[in-house]
C-alpha positions as CSV (number, residue, x, y, z in Angstrom):
1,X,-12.6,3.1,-30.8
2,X,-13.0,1.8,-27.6
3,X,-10.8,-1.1,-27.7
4,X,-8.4,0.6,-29.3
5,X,-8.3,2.9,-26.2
6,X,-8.6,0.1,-23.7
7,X,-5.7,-1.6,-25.4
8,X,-3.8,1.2,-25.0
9,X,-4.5,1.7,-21.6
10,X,-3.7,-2.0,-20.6
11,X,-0.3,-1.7,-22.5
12,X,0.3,1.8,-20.5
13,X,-0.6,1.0,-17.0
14,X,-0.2,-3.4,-16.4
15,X,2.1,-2.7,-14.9
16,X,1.0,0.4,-12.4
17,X,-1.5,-1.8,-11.8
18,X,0.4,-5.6,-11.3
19,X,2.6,-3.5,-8.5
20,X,-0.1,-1.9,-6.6
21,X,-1.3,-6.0,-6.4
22,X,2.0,-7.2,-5.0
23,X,2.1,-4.3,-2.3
24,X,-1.6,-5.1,-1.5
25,X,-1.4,-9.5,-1.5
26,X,2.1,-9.5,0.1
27,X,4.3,-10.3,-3.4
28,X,1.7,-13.2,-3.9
29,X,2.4,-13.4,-7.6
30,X,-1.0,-15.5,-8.2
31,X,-3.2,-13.0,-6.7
32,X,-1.1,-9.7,-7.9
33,X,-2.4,-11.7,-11.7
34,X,-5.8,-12.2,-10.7
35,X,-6.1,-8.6,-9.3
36,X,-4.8,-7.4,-12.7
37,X,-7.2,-9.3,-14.6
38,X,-10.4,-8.0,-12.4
39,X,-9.2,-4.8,-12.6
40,X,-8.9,-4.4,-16.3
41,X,-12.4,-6.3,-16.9
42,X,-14.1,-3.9,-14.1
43,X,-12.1,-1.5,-16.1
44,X,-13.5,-2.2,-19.3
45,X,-17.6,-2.8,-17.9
46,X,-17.4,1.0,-16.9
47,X,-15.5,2.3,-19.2
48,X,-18.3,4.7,-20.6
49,X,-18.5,5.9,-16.3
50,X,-15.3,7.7,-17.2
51,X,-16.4,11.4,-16.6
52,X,-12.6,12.8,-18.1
53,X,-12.1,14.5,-15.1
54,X,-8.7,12.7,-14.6
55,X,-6.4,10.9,-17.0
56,X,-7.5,7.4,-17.6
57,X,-5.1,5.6,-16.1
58,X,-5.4,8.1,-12.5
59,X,-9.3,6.6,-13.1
60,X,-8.1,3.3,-13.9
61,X,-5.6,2.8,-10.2
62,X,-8.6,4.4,-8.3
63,X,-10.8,1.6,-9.6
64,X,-8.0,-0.7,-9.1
65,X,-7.1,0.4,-5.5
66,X,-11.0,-0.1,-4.6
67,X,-11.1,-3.4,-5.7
68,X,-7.8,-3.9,-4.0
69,X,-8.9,-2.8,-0.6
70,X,-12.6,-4.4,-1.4
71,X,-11.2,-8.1,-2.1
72,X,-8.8,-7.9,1.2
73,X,-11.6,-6.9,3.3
74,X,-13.8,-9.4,2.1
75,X,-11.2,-12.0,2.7
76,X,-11.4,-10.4,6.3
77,X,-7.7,-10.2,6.1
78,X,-8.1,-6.6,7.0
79,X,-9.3,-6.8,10.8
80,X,-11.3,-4.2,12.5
81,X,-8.9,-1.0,13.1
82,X,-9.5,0.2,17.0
83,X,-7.7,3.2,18.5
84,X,-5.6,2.7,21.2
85,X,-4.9,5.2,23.8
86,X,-1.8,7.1,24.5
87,X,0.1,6.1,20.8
88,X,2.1,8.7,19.9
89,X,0.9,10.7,16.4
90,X,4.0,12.2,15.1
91,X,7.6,10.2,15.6
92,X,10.7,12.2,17.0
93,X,13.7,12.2,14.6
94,X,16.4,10.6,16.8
95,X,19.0,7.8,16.4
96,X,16.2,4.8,16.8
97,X,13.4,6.3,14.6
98,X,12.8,4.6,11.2
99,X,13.7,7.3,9.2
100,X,17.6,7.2,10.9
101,X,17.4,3.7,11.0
102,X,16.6,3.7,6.7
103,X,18.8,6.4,5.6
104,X,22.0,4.7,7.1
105,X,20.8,1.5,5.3
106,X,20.2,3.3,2.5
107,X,24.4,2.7,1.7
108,X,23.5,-1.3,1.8
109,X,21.7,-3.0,-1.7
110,X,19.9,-5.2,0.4
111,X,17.8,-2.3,1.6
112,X,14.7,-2.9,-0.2
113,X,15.2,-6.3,0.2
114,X,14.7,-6.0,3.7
115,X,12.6,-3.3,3.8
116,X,10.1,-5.6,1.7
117,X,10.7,-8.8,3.9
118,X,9.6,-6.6,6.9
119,X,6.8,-4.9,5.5
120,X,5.5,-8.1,4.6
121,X,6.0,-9.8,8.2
122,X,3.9,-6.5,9.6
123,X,0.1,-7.5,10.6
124,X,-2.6,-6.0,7.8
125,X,-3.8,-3.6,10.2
126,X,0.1,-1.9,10.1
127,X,0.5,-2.7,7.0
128,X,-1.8,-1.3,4.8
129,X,-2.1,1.5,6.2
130,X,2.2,2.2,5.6
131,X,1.6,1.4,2.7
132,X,-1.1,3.7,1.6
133,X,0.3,6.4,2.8
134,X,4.2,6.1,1.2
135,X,3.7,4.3,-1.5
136,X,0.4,5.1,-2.4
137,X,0.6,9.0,-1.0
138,X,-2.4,8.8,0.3
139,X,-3.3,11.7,2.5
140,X,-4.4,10.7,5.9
141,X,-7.9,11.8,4.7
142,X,-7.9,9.3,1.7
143,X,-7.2,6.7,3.8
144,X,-9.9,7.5,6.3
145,X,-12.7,7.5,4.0
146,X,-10.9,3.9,2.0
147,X,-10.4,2.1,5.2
148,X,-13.2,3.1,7.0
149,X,-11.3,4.7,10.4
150,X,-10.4,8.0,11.7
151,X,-7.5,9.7,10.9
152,X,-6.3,9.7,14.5
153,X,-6.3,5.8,14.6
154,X,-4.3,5.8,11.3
155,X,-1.9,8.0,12.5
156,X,-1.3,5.3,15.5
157,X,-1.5,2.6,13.2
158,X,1.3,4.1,11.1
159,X,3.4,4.7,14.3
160,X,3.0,1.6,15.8
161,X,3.7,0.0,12.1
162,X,7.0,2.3,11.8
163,X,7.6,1.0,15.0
164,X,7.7,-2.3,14.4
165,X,9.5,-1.2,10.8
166,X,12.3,0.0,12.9
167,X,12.6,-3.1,15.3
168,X,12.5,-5.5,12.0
169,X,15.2,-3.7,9.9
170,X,17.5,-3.5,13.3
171,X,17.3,-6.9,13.4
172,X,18.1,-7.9,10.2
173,X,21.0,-5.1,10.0
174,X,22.3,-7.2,13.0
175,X,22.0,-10.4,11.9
176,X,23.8,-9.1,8.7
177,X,26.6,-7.1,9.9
């Protein structure tokens, strides 16, 4: 019964699981695969742990985004998050911020293109945290307890990252137009 399951649950969610390892390794295709792998065997060691408290597969991308954020901190590709006085928490809507800036793109196909190519130039310490919190929807709170920070600093970690967001994509709307 159980590897009937399990199979089922690998068909279901490979590939929930191979796109949360691109957005963590930076669209490294070898280590998206190797993330997939350890995440189905750790998967499959605790599979009685599963409590039923969630759908498998919500249990399963948990497990997954732990190990995730586990491996790139062992790598110390992750570096130490430190606050940084007088950063802006919320962002103004206005003609420069990254939400302007993304809707008027929006029109263009090479949107996500870009958008990808610039969230992948982004240090880790911008980076992850982005994505967390918009493709992930991680509440600040989640991410506080994951990475190990205070909300405030993740809040100035995501505006400084949006920041720099907004300066890429100008740029490559420039150099395009």
């Amino acid at each position: 019964m159980k590897d009937q399951e399990f199979e089922r649950l690998v068909e279901e969610a490979t590939d929930m699981i191979y796109s949360l390892g691109m957005r963590l390794f930076r669209n490294n295709q070898e280590d998206a695969l190797d993330f997939v792998q350890d995440a189905f065997l750790r998967a499959y060691d605790r599979w009685e742990s599963f409590e039923g408290r969630s759908k498998r597969s919500t249990w399963l991308y948990s497990l997954a985004l732990n190990l995730g954020l586990n491996r790139l901190s062992k790598q110390k590709r992750m570096p130490a998050f430190a606050a940084e006085p007088g950063i802006l928490d919320e962002t103004v809507a206005g003609p420069d911020t990254p939400e302007t800036i993304v809707t008027e793109m929006l029109e263009r196909e090479e949107v996500e293109e870009m958008l990808q190519k610039a969230l992948e130039e982004l240090s880790e310490q911008y980076r992850l945290p982005i994505i967390l919190l918009y493709y992930e929807k991680m509440s600040y709170k989640d991410m506080s307890e994951q990475l190990k920070t205070s909300e405030g600093t993740l809040k100035s970690l995501v505006y400084r990252g949006k920041m720099q967001l907004r300066d890429k994509l100008k740029e490559y709307s420039e150099s395009r137009a």
